[in-house]
C-alpha positions in Angstrom: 30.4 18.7 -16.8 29.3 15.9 -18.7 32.5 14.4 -19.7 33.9 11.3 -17.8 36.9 12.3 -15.6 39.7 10.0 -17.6 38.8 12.8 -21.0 41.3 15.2 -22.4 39.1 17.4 -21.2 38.4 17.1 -17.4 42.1 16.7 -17.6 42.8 19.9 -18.5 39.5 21.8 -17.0 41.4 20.2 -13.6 44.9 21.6 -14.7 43.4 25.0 -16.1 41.4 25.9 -13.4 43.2 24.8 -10.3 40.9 22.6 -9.1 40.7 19.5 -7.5 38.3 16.7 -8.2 36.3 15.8 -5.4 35.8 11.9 -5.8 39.4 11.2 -6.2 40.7 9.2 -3.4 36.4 8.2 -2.5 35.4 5.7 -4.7 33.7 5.3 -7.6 30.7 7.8 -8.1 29.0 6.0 -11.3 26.5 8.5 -11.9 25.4 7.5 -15.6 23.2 6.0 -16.9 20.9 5.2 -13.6 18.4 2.9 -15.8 21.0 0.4 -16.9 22.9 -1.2 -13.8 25.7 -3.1 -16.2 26.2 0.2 -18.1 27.3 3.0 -15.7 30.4 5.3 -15.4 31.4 8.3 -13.5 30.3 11.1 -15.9 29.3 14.4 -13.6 31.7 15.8 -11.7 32.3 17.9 -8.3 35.2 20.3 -8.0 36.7 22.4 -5.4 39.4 24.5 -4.5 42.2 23.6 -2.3 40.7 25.4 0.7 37.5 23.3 1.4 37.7 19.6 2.8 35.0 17.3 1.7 33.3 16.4 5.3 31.1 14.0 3.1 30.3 12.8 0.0 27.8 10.3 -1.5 25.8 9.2 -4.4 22.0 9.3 -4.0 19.6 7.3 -5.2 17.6 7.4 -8.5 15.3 10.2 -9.1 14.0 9.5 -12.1 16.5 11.2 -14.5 19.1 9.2 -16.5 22.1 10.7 -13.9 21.9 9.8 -10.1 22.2 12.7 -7.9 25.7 13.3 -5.8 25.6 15.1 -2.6 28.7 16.5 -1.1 29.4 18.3 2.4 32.4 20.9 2.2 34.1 23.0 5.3 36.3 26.0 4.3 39.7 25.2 5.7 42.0 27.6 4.2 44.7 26.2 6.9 44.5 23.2 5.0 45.1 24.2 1.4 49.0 23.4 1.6 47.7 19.8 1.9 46.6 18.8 -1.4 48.8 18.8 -4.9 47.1 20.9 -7.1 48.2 20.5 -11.2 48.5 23.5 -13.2 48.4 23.2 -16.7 51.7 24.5 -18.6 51.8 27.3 -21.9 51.0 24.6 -24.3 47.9 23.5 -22.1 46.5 26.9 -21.7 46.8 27.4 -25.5 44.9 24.3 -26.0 42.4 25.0 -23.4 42.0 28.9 -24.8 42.0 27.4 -28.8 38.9 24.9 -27.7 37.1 27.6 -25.9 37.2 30.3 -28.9 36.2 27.4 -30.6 32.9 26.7 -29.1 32.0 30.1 -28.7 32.6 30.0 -32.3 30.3 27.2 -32.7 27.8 28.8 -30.5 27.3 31.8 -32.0 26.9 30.0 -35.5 24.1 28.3 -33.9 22.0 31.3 -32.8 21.5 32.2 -36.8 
């Protein structure tokens, strides 16, 4: 996702799909825009479901694009998925999240004329 994770939108992706994001509680993970040192922000995202712990996780350095790489080390601990607070998005959520995603699809079929 390119979206930064304060958006209406990784909001609700989070509460829709259950998952959690990876950087919370590790820091900030300003990904964007690697050329500019003064103008960077976390805007690419790792998720995961309850049942993998993050064993490590890191931002790499430049490669040459305008995002900086992030690397992340997961175990599957399903014994652990009680752990973490997951949100789940409520009726109205869901009909927001399902009216934006008709609405895209919308807008990408128009764009394949």
């Amino acid at each position: 996702m390119n979206d930064v994770a304060w958006s209406y939108s990784t909001r609700l992706f989070k509460k829709v799909s259950e998952l959690l994001d990876a950087r919370i509680g590790r820091g900030m993970f300003n990904t964007f825009h690697a050329h500019y040192r003064f103008l960077r922000w976390p805007l690419d995202h790792i998720f995961q479901s309850a049942e993998f712990q993050i064993k490590h996780m890191a931002k790499l350095p430049d490669i040459g694009s305008d995002h900086f790489p992030i690397y992340a080390k997961f175990q599957y601990c399903p014994a652990q998925e009680d752990l973490h607070e997951v949100e789940t998005a409520d009726a109205e959520e869901m009909a927001q999240a399902d009216e934006k995603i008709t609405e895209d699809a919308r807008r990408s079929n128009d764009s394949c004329d």
